[in-house]
C-alpha positions as CSV (number, residue, x, y, z in Angstrom):
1,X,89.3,158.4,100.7
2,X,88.1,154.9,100.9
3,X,84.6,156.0,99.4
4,X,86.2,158.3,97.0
5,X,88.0,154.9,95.9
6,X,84.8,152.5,96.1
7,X,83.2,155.0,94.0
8,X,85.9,155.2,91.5
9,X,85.9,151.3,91.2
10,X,82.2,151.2,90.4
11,X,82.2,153.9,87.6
12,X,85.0,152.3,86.0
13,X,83.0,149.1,86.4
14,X,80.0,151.1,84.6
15,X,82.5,152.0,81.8
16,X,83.4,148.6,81.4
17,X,79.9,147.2,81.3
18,X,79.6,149.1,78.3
19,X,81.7,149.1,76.6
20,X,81.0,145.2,76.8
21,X,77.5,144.9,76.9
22,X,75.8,148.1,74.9
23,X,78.3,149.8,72.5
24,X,78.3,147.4,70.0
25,X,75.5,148.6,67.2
26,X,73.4,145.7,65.9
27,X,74.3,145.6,61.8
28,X,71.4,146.7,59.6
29,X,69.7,144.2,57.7
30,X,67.3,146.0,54.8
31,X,64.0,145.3,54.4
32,X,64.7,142.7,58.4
33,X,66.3,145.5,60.4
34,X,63.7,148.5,62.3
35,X,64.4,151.8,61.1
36,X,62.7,153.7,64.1
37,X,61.6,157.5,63.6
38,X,63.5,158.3,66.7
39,X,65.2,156.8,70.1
40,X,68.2,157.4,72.8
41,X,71.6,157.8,71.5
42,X,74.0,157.4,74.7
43,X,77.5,155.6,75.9
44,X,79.1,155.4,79.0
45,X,79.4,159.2,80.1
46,X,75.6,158.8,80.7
47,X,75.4,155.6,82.5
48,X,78.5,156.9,84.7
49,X,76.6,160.1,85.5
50,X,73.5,158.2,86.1
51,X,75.2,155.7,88.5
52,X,76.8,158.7,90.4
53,X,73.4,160.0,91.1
54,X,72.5,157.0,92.2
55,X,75.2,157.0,94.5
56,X,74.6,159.5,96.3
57,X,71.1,158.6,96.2
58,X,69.6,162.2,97.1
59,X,66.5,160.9,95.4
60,X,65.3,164.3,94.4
61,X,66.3,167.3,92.3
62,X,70.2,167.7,93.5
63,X,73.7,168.7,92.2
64,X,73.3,167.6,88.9
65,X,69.6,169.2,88.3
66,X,71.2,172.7,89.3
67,X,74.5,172.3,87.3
68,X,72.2,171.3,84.0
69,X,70.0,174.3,84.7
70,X,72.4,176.3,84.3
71,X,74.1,174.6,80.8
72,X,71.1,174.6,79.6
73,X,70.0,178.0,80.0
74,X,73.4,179.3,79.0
75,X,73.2,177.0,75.3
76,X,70.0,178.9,74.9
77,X,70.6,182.2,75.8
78,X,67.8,183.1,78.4
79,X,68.8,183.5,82.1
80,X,66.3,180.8,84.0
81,X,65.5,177.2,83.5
82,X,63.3,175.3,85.7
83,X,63.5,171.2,85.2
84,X,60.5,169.4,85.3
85,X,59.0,166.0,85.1
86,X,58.3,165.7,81.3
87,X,57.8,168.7,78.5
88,X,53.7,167.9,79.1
89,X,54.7,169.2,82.5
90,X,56.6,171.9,81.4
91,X,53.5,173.1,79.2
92,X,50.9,173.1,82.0
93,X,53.3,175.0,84.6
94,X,54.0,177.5,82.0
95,X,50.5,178.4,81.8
96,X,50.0,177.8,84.9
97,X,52.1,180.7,86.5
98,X,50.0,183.2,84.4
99,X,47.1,182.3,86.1
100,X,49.5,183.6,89.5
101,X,47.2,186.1,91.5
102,X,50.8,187.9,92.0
103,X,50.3,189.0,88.3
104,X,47.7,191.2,89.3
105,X,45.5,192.5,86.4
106,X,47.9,190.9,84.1
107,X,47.1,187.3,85.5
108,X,45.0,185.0,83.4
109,X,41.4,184.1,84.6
110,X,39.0,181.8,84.1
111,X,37.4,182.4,80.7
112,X,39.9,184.0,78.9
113,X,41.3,183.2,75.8
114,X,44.2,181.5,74.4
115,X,45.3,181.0,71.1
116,X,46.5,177.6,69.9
117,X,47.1,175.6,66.7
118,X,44.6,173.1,65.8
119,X,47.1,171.1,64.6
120,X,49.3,169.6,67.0
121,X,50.3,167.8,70.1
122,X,47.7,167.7,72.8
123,X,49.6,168.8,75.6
124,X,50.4,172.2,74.2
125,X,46.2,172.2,74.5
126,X,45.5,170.6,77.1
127,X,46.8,173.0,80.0
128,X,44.4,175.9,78.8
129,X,41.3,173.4,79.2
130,X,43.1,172.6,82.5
131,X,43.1,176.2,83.9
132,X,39.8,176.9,83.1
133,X,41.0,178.8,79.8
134,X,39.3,178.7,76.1
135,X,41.2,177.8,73.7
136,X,40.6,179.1,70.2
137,X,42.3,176.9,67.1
138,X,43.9,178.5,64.6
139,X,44.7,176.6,61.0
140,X,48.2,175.8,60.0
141,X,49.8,176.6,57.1
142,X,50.7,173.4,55.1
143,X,54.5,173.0,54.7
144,X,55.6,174.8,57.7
145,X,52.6,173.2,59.9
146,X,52.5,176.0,61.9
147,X,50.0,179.3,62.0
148,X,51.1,182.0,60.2
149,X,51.1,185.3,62.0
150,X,48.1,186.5,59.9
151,X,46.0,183.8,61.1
152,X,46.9,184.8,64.7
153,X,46.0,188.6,64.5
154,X,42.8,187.8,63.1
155,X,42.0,185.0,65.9
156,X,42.7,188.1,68.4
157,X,39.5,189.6,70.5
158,X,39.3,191.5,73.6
159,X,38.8,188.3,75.7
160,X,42.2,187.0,74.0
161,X,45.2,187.0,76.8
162,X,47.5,184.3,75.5
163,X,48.9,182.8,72.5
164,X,50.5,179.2,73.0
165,X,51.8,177.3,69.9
166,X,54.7,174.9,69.2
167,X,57.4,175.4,66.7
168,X,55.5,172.1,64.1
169,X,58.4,169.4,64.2
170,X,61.2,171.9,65.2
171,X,60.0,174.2,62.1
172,X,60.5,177.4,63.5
173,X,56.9,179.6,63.3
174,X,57.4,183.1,62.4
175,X,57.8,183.9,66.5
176,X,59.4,187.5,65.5
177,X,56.0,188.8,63.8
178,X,54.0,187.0,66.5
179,X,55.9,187.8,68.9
180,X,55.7,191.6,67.9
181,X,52.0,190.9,68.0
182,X,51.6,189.8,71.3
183,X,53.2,193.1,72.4
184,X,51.1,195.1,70.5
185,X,48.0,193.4,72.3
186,X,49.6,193.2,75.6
187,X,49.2,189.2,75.8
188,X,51.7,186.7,76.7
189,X,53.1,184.1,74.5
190,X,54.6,181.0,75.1
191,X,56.8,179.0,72.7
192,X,56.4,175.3,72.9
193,X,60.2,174.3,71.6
194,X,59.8,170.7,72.6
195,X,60.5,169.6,69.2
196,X,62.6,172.6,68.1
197,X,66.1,172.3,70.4
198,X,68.7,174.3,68.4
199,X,66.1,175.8,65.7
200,X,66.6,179.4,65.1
201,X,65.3,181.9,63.2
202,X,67.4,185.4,62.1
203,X,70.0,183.8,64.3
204,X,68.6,183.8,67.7
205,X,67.0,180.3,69.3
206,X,63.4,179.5,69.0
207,X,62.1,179.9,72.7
208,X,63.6,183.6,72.8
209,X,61.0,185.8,71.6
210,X,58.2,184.8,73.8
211,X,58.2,185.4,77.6
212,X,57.9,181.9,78.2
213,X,59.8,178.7,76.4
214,X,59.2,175.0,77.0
215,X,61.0,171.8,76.1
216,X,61.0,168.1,76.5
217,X,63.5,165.2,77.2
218,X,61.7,162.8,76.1
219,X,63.9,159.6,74.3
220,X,62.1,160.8,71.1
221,X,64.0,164.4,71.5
222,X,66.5,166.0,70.6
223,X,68.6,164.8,73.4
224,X,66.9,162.9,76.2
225,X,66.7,162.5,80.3
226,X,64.1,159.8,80.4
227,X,61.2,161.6,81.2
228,X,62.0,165.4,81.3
229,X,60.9,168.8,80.2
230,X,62.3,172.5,81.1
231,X,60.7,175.9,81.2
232,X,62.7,178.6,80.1
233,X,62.6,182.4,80.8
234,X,64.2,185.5,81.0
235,X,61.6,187.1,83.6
236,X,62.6,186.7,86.9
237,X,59.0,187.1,88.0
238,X,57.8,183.9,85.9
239,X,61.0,182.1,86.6
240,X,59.5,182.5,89.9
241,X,56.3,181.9,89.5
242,X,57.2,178.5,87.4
243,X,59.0,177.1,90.6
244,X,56.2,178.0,92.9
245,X,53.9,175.9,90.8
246,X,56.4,173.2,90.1
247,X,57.3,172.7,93.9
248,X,53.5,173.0,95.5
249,X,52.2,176.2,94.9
250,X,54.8,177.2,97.8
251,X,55.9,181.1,98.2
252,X,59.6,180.1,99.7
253,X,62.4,179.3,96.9
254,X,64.9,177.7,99.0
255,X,65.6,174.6,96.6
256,X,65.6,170.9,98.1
257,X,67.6,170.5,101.5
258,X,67.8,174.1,101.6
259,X,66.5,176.5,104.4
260,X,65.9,180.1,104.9
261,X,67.6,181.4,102.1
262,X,65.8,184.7,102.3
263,X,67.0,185.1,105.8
264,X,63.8,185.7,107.4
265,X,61.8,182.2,107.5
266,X,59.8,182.8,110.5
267,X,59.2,186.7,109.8
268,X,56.7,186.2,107.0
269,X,53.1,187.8,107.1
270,X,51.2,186.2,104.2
271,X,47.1,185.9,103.7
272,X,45.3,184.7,107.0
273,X,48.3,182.7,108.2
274,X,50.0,184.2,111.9
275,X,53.3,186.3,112.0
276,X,56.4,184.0,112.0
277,X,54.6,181.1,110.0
278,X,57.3,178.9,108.6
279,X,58.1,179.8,105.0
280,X,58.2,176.9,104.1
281,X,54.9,176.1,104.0
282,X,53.4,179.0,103.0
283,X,51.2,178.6,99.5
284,X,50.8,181.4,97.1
285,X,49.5,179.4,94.1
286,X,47.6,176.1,93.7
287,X,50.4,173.8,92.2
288,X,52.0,170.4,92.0
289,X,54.8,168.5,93.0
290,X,56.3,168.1,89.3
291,X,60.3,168.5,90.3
292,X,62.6,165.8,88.5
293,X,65.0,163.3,89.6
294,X,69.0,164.1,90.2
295,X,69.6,160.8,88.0
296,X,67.8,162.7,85.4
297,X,69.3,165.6,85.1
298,X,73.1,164.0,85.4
299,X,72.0,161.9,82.4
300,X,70.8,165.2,80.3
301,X,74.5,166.5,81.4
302,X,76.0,163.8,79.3
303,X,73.6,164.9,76.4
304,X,73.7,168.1,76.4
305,X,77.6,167.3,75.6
306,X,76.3,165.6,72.4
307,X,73.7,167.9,71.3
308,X,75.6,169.8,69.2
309,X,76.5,166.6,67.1
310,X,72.5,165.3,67.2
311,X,71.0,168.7,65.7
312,X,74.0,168.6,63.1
313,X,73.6,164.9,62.2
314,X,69.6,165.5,62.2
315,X,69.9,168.1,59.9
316,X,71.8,165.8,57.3
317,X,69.2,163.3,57.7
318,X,66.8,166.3,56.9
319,X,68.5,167.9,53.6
320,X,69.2,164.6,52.4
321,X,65.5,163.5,52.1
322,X,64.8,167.4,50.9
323,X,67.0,166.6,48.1
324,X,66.2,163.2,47.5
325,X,62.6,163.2,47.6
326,X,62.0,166.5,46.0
327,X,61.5,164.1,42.6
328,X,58.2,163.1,44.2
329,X,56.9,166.9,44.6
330,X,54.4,166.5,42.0
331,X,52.5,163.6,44.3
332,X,54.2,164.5,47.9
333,X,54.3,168.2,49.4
334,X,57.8,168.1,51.5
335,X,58.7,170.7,54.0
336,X,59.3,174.3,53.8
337,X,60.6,176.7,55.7
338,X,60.5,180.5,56.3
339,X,63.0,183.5,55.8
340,X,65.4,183.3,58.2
341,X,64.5,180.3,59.7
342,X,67.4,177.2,60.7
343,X,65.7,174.2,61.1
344,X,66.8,171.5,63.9
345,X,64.5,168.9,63.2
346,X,62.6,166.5,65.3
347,X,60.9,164.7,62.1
348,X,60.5,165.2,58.1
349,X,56.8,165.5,57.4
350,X,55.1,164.7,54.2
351,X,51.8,165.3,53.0
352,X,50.2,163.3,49.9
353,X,48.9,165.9,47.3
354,X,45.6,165.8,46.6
355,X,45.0,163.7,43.0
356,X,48.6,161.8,43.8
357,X,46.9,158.9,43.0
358,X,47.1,157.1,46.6
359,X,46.5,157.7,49.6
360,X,48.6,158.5,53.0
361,X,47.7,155.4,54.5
362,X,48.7,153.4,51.5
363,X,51.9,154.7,51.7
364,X,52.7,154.6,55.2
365,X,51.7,150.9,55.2
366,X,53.8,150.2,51.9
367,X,56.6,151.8,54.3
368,X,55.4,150.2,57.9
369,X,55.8,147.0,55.8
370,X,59.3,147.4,54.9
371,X,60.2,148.4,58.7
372,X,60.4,151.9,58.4
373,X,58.5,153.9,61.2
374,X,56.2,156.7,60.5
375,X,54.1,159.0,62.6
376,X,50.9,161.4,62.3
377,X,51.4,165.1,62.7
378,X,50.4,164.0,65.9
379,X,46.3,164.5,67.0
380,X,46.0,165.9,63.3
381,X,43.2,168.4,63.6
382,X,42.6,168.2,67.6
383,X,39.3,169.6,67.4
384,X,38.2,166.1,66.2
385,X,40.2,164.3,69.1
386,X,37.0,162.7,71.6
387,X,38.9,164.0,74.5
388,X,37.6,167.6,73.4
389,X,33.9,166.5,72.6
390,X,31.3,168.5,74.6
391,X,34.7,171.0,75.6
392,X,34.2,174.6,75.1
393,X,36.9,175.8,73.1
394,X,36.2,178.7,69.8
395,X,37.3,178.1,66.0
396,X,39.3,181.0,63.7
397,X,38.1,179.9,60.3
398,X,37.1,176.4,59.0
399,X,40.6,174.7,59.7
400,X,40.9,173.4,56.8
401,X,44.4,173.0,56.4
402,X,44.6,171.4,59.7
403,X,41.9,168.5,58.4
404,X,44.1,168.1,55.0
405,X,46.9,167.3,57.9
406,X,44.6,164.7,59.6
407,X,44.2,162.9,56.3
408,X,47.0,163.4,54.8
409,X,50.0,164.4,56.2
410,X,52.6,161.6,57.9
411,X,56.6,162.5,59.1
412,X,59.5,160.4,59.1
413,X,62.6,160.3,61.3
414,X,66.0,162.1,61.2
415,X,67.5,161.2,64.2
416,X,71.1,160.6,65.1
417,X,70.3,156.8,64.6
418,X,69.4,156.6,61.1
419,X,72.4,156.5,59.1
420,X,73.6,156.7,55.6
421,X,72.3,153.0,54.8
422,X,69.5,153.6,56.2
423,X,68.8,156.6,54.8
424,X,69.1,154.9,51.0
425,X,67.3,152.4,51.8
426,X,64.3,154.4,53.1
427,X,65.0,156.4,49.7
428,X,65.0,153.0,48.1
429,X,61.7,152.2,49.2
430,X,59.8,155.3,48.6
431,X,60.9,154.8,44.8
432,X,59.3,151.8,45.0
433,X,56.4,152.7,46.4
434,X,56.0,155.9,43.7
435,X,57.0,153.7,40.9
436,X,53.7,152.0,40.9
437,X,51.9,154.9,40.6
């Protein structure tokens, strides 16, 4: 009771100390004030939740990690997710457990294929070149920023086994098609929804067509952990097989401070090792240690709350500039989406139409200079990134869509943070900006 009573004191001290110290919103200042293109949006409920893990300082995954596992797979409507250290993380043990030997003839090996978009993030890439994989870019379709399902089937060969793309800026790509495709071909596909939390498309979440889904908790996200990422799945096998990797390659499941939950630890027989070796530390696959911190995951219960409210308020932001801006389409491209897709957005991209008169870096300095953030479509045409120079990886097509997004494309926010003076003021600017040309 006494500690039940210390603890009580200290939470209500953490309430306190916010209430205090960080709820009080700094008052906009146009043209003086930072208008970021994303960041944390908290209160107390996650500072209390965070000092709790503390707490108990278990220092690893714990209660709260389990209990947000299963909120989170329930919200999206797939039976398994697996926490992990960041969404980069979540992408490379995603691809990782198809590599699995316990696959069999389905497994991927070294050489095989894997279809990706050219343009992109790097860490939906990077894990093919890290197993061993080729990747092969596909172009993007300019608007959505994603491939279309065309450009996948004709990127397919007979060395293909994977396609792994992200849904562009939580713009859902048209997974249903692809998704059709990849069964048709027998390869897997993985959904990268790390900027897509709550996008749908013909009513079902993003993340739900493929056999694998990934996400990320980054502060930029949707809602946030610190560092954080999940992989999602409805295949128990993979769920499996995601764990293994994330926890050191090791065959046993028993989670942290757990033992012998398949009731026969010492009566395994696996590869060279003796009778009765400890399951424990038996290794089926050749992982990492990539688990994530209780702390973590009791902060992303206190989001996950508030998620609702963050995709709603994001897309406002979104249809607001839609509307807004759309008097600029004759210089600016805005965002399209398509049939049947929802959009929960992570940024509004804009791409400067060829003959507009300016360029994109003229404009996103005009805007830099009046404190509004803006962001490339990330590596812009990653085939071009030096990390990849002297990589083998193959081409569908010239990409040229994806090296119009290099040069021309930038995205703003429509996070939970901007609000409605913001929002006319960043409105207020562009005007400006167009006016002069």
């Amino acid at each position: 009771m006494e500690e039940a009573e210390s603890r009580k004191e200290i939470l209500q001290k953490v309430k306190e100390y916010y209430l205090k110290h960080k709820a009080a919103q700094p008052k906009f200042e146009p043209g003086k004030s930072r208008i970021s293109y994303a960041g944390r949006i908290y209160d107390e409920e996650e500072m209390i939740n965070a000092v709790d893990a503390v707490l108990d300082f278990w220092l690893t995954s714990g209660r709260y990690c389990t209990e947000f596992e299963k909120e989170f797979a329930k919200f999206w409507g797939l039976k398994f997710c697996s926490l992990t250290n960041s969404g980069s993380s979540a992408n490379l043990l995603a691809l990782s457990c198809l590599t699995s030997k316990k696959l069999g003839e389905k497994r991927l090996k070294k050489g095989d294929k894997v279809i990706t978009a050219a343009a992109g993030f790097p860490t939906t890439v990077n894990p093919i070149f890290q197993n061993g994989l080729i990747p092969k870019f596909v172009d993007v379709e300019l608007g959505t920023y994603n491939p279309t399902p065309k450009m996948i089937e004709e990127a397919i060969d007979d060395k293909t086994k994977a396609i792994m793309i992200a849904h562009t800026l939580g713009n859902p790509f048209d997974a249903e098609k692809i998704s059709k495709i990849a069964k048709e071909h027998d390869i897997y596909l993985i959904e990268d929804c790390c900027d897509a939390v709550g996008s749908k498309l013909n009513g079902k979440n993003v993340g739900t067509f493929g056999d694998l889904a990934t996400v990320s908790f980054y502060p930029a996200h949707h809602m946030t952990m610190g560092e954080g990422g999940a992989v999602l799945t409805s295949n128990p096998q993979l769920n499996i097989l995601v764990e293994s990797f994330r926890d050191w390659g090791r065959d046993c499941w028993c989670p942290p401070g757990k033992d012998n939950t398949c009731k026969k630890r010492f009566m395994w027989k696996l590869g060279d090792l003796p009778y009765g070796y400890d399951h424990k530390y038996i290794y089926s696959n050749i992982g990492y240690n990539l688990k994530v911190l209780d702390v973590q995951g009791a902060i992303g219960l206190a989001q996950l709350k508030k998620l609702p409210e963050f995709i709603s308020k994001r897309k406002e932001n979104y249809n607001f500039f839609l509307a807004k801006l759309s008097k600029f389409s004759s210089k600016l491209l805005l965002p399209k989406t398509i049939p049947g897709a929802d959009i929960s957005p992570f940024g509004f991209p804009i791409t400067v139409k060829e003959g507009a008169g300016f360029t994109k870096n003229q404009i996103v300095e005009y805007l830099e200079s009046k404190g509004i953030a803006t962001r490339m479509l990330f590596g812009g045409n990653l085939v071009r990134q030096p990390a990849y120079s002297g990589e083998i990886f193959e081409k569908s097509g010239d990409l040229k869509n994806s090296d119009l997004v290099m040069n021309n494309t930038f995205w703003i926010g429509v996070y939970s943070g901007i609000n409605n003076e913001m929002r006319e003021y960043i409105l207020e600017c562009f005007g400006q900006f167009m006016d002069k040309f």
